[in-house]
C-alpha positions in Angstrom: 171.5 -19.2 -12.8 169.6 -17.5 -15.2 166.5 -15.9 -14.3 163.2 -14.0 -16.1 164.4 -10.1 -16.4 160.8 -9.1 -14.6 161.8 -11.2 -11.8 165.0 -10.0 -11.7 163.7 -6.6 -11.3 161.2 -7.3 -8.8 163.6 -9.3 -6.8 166.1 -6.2 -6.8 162.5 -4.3 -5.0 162.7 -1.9 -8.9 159.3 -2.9 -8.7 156.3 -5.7 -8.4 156.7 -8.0 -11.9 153.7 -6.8 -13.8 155.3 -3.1 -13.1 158.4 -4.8 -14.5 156.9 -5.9 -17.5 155.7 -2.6 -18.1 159.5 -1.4 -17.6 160.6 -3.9 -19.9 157.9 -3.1 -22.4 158.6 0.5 -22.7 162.4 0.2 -23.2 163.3 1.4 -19.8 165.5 -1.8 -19.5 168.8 -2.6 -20.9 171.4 -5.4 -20.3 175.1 -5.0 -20.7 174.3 -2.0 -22.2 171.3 -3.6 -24.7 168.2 -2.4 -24.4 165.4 -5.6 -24.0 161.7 -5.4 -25.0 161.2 -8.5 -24.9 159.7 -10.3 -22.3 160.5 -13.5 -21.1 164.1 -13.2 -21.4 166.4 -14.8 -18.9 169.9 -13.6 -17.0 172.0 -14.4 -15.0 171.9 -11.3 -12.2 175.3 -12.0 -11.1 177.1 -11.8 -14.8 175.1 -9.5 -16.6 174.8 -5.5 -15.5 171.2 -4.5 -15.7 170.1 -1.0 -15.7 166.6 0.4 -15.7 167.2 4.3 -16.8 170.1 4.1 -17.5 171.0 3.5 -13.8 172.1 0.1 -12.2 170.2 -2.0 -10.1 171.4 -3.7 -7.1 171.0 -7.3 -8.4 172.1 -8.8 -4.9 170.1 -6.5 -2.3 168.7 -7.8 0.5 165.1 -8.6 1.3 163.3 -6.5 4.2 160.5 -6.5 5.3 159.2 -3.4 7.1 156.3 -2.7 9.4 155.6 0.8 9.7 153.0 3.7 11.8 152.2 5.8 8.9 151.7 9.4 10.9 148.1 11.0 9.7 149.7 13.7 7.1 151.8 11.6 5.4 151.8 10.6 2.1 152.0 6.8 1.0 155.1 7.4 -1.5 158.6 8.0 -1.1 158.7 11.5 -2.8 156.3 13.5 -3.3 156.4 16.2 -5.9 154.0 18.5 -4.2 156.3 18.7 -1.2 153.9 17.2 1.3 155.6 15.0 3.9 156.4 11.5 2.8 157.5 8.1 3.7 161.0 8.9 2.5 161.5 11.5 5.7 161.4 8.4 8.1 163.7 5.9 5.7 166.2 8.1 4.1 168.8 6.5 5.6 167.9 3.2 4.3 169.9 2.9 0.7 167.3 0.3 -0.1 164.4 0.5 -2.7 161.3 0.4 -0.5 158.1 0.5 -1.7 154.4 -0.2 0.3 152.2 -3.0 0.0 148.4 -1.9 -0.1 147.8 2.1 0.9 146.6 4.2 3.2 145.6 7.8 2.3 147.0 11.0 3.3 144.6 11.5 6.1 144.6 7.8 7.7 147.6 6.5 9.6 148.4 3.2 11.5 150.1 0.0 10.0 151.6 0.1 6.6 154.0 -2.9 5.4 156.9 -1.7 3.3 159.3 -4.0 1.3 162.2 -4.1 -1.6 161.0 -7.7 -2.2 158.4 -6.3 -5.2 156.8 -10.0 -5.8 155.9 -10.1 -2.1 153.8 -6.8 -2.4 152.1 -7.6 -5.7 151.0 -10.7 -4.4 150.0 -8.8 -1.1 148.1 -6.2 -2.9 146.3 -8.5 -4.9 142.6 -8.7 -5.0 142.9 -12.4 -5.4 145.0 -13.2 -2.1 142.3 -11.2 0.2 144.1 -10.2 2.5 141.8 -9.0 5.7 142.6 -5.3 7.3 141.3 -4.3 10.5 140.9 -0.3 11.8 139.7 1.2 14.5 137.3 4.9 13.1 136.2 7.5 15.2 133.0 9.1 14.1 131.8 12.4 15.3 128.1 11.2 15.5 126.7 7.7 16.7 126.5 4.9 14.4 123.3 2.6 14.2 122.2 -0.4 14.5 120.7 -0.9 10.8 123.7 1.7 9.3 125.9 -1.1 10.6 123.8 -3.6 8.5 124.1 -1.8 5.7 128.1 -2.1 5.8 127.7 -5.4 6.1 125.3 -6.3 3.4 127.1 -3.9 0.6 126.8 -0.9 -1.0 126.6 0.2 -4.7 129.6 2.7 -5.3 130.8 4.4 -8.5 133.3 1.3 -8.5 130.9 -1.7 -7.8 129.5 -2.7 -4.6 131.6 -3.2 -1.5 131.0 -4.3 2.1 132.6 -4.5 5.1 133.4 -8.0 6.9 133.0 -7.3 10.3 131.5 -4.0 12.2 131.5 -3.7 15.7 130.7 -0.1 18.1 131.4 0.8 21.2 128.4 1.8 23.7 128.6 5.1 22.3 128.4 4.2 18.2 131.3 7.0 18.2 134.5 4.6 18.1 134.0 1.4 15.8 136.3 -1.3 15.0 136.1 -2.3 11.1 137.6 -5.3 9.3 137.5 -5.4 5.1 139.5 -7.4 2.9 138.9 -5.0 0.0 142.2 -2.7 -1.3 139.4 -0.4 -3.2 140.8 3.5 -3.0 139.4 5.5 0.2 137.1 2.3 0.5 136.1 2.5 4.1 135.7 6.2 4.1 133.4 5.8 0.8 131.5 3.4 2.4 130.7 5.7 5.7 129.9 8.6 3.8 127.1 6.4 1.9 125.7 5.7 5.6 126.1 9.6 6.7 128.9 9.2 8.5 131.8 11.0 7.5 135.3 9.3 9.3 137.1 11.6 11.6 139.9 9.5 12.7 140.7 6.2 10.5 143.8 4.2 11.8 144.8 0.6 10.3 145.0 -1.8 14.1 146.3 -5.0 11.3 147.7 -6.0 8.1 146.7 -9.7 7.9 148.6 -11.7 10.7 150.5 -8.2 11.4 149.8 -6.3 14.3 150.0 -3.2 14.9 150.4 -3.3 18.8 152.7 -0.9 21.0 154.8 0.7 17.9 154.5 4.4 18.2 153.5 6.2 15.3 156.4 7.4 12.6 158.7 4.5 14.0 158.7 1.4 12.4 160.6 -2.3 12.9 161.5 -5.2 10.7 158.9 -8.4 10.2 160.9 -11.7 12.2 160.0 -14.4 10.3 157.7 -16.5 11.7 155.5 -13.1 11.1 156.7 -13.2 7.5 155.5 -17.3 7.5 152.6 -16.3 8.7 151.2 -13.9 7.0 152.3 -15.6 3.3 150.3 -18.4 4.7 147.4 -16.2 5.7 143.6 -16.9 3.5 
């Protein structure tokens, strides 16, 4: 069956479509040994050799879906050119393409979904599907009452204004549990530094219908499916 090249090359995890296109675009793509600019172009993955490089892809690989604790430290890429630790160190041994779906900076750990299926994450990481994030932020000084309100009805950044969802604090304002459907850069700790309250400890608790739970930090497990059905079904 023949198939668009950008979703060939998203469906082999190379990358999400639009990063495909880009590929394509540039003349990083060649089939049987052609290089296509073209997009829209359709193959069949099984007859034709496709090559992004100058290197083949693994037209047939299999989907995963990945649900990792990102270690605070860690880097959200698979290699790092600044040799800081990254996510490769906990997946080398997996020959597959992974890539993440949304981020989670350097200094913030907890749930981070990786895949090889680079439709699923663009559509993940899109604005458009909104998908809602919960974390759990330790603060070293007590947040109030009308801070919290703040949060909640937005605040002008450099990018546009953003707010949080939901905002609840423990007794002592120190430990607060945050949810925001927003993929914005360093968002929440943007937002808390407009309300003079730097983050100390920022950990991601849910990715959608994901959970977190009881997986220890640098391990991570597969998605089943009904977790997979769920959370393509989530609004």
């Amino acid at each position: 069956m023949e198939i668009r090249l950008q979703k060939i090359l998203a469906d082999a995890g190379v990358a999400s479509r639009r990063k495909s296109e880009e590929l394509i675009i540039n003349g990083r793509v060649s089939v049987d040994g052609k290089v296509i600019r073209e997009l829209g172009m359709k193959f069949d993955p099984i007859k034709h050799k496709v090559e992004v490089d100058g290197e083949a892809i693994n037209t047939n690989s299999h989907k995963s879906y990945i649900a990792f604790n990102k270690p605070k430290g860690v880097v959200s890429t698979m290699f790092d050119p600044e040799g800081r630790p990254s996510l490769n160190e906990y997946f080398s041994e997996n020959i597959e393409r992974l890539f993440h779906v949304g981020r989670l900076d350097m200094e913030s750990e907890g749930l981070l979904l990786l895949t090889n299926d680079g439709e699923f994450a663009n559509k993940l990481s899109h604005p458009k599907f909104g998908v809602k994030k919960v974390y759990y932020i330790e603060l070293q000084n007590p947040i109030k009452r009308n801070e919290m309100e703040r949060l909640l009805k937005g605040i002008k950044l450099e990018d546009g204004y953003s707010k949080v969802d939901s905002i609840e604090a423990d007794q002592s304002g120190h430990l607060v549990e945050v949810a925001i459907h927003s993929g914005k850069n360093r968002i929440l700790r943007r937002l808390f530094a407009e309300v003079g309250h730097p983050i100390e400890r920022l950990v991601r608790i849910s990715f959608g219908t994901i959970k977190l739970g009881e997986l220890k930090s640098g391990k991570w497990r597969y998605l089943n499916e009904i977790e997979l059905l769920s959370l393509q079904n989530d609004k």
